[in-house]
N, C-alpha and C positions, 0 to 999 in steps of 0.2 A: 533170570537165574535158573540152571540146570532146563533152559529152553523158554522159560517162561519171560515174559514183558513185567518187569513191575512197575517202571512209571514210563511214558515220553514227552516230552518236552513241548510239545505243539508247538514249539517256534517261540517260546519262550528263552532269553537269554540264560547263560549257563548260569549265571552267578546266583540267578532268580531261581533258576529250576531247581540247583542243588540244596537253598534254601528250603524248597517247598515240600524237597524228601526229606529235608533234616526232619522240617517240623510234622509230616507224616510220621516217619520213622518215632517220631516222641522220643528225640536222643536230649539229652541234657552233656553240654559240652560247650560251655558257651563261647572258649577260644574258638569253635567254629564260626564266629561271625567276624573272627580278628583276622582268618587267613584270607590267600589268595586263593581264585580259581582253582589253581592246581593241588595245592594242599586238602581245601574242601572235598574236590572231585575223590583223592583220595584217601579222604579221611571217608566220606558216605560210599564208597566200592566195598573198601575194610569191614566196616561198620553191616552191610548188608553180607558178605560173603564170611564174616565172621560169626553172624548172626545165632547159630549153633553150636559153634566151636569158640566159645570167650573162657576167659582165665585160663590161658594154657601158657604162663609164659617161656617155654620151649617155644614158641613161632616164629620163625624166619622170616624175613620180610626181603623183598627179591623184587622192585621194578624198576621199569625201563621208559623211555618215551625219547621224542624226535628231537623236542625242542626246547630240553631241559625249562626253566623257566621265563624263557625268552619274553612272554606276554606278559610276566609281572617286572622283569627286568625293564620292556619298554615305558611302563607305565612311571616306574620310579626316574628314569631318562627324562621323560615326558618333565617331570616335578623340579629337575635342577637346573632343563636346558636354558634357562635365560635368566637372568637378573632381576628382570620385573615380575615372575613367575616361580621365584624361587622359594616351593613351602615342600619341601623333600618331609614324605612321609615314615618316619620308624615303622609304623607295621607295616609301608611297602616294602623298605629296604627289606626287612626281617625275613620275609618270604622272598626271599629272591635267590631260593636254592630248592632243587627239586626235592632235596631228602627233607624238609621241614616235614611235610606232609607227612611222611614216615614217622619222623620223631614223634608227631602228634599222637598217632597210629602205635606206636609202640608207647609212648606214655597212657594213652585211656586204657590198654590191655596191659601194662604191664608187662612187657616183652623183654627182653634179657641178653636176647639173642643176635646171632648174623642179621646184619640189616645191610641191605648194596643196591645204589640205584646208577643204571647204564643206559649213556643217553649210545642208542642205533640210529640210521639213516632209515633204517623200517622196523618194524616189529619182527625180532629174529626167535623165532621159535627153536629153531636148532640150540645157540647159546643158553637162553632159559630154560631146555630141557635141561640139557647136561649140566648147566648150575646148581637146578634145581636135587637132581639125583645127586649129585656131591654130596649137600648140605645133608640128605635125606638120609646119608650113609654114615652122618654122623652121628654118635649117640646123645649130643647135646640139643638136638632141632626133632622134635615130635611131628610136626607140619611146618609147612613152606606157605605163606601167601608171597603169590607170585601173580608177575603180568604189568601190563603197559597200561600208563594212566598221560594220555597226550591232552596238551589244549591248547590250542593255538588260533587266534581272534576270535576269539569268544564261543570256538567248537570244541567242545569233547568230546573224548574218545576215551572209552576204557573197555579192556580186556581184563578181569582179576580173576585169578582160582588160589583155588586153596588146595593144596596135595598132601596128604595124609594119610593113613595108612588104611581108613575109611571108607577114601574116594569110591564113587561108583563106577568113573571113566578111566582107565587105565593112562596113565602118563606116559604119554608114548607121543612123539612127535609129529606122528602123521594127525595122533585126534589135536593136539595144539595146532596145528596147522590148520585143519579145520573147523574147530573150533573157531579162529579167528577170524576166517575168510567167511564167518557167518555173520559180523559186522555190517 
C-alpha cells in the first residue's frame, strides 16, 4: 500500500491467504467466509485501501478484471456435471458474478453510489482513467475506488486505489500505468 508490502502469500493458496489477512486485519464480516475467491479478494483490497477513508457513502466503486468469475463459475460446472455427483452448491451459484464482491463492498460501507464492473482482455488504464474522472466530475461521488481485482486458478492479482480529492498521486494515466506495471 502507497509502496509498502503488507502481507505475501509465501505460496499459500489464495483462498488460505485472504483468510489469514481477514483475520490479521481483525474485520468482523462473517459473510466473508461465505464468498468466493474473487469476491474475498475484493472485499480485503476494499477493506485495506478504505482503511482511512470509511463511512463516506458518496464512493464510487469502479472494477475490472480478465476473467469475470470464470473460476467460481468452473467450480459450480464442476458440482452439476454428472448425475452421480450432483450436490450444486447455493453459495457457489451465488457468487458466480463478478459484482457480488462489490455488493459486499458497498453494503459493509454503506455505499449509495455508481458501482460498474468491466470485464478487459488486460488491465486498461486508459478506460479507468477517464471513467474514473467522469464520476469525479460529478457532484454525487466524493471518491472513486477503482482498479482490477483478477483470479484465475487459484492466482490473484489486485491493483485498487482510491481517488479523492486527498490523493497524494495525481491521477493521471501515465502514474496508473505505472503504477500497474509495478505488479
Amino acid at each position: 500500500m502507497n509502496g509498502t508490502v503488507l502481507y505475501e502469500s509465501g505460496g499459500a493458496p489464495s483462498k488460505d491467504f485472504l483468510k489469514e489477512i481477514y483475520r490479521n486485519e481483525k474485520l468482523a464480516y462473517p459473510k466473508f467466509f461465505k464468498m468466493d475467491v474473487l469476491s474475498q479478494l475484493t472485499f480485503i483490497t476494499a477493506e485495506l485501501v478504505l482503511s482511512e477513508n470509511r463511512n463516506k457513502p458518496q464512493t464510487a466503486l469502479v472494477l475490472s478484471n480478465k476473467s469475470s468469475s470464470v473460476d467460481t463459475d468452473r467450480r459450480h460446472q464442476e458440482s452439476i456435471a454428472t448425475d452421480d455427483a450432483f450436490f450444486p452448491s447455493p453459495a457457489v451459484f451465488v457468487y458466480t458474478l463478478p459484482n457480488i464482491g462489490m455488493g459486499e463492498v458497498a453494503i459493509r460501507h454503506q455505499l449509495q453510489t455508481e458501482n460498474a464492473f468491466f470485464v478487459f482482455e488486460q488491465f486498461d488504464a486508459e478506460f479507468l482513467h477517464q471513467y474514473c474522472e467522469s464520476l469525479r466530475g460529478q457532484h454525487s461521488v466524493s471518491q472513486v475506488l477503482c482498479g482490477w481485482t483478477e483470479v484465475h486458478h487459484d492466482v490473484c492479482e489486485a491493483f485498487v486505489y482510491l481517488l479523492s480529492e486527498n490523493g497524494k498521486i495525481p491521477h493521471t494515466l501515465e502514474n496508473l500505468e505505472k503504477l500497474y506495471a509495478q505488479l
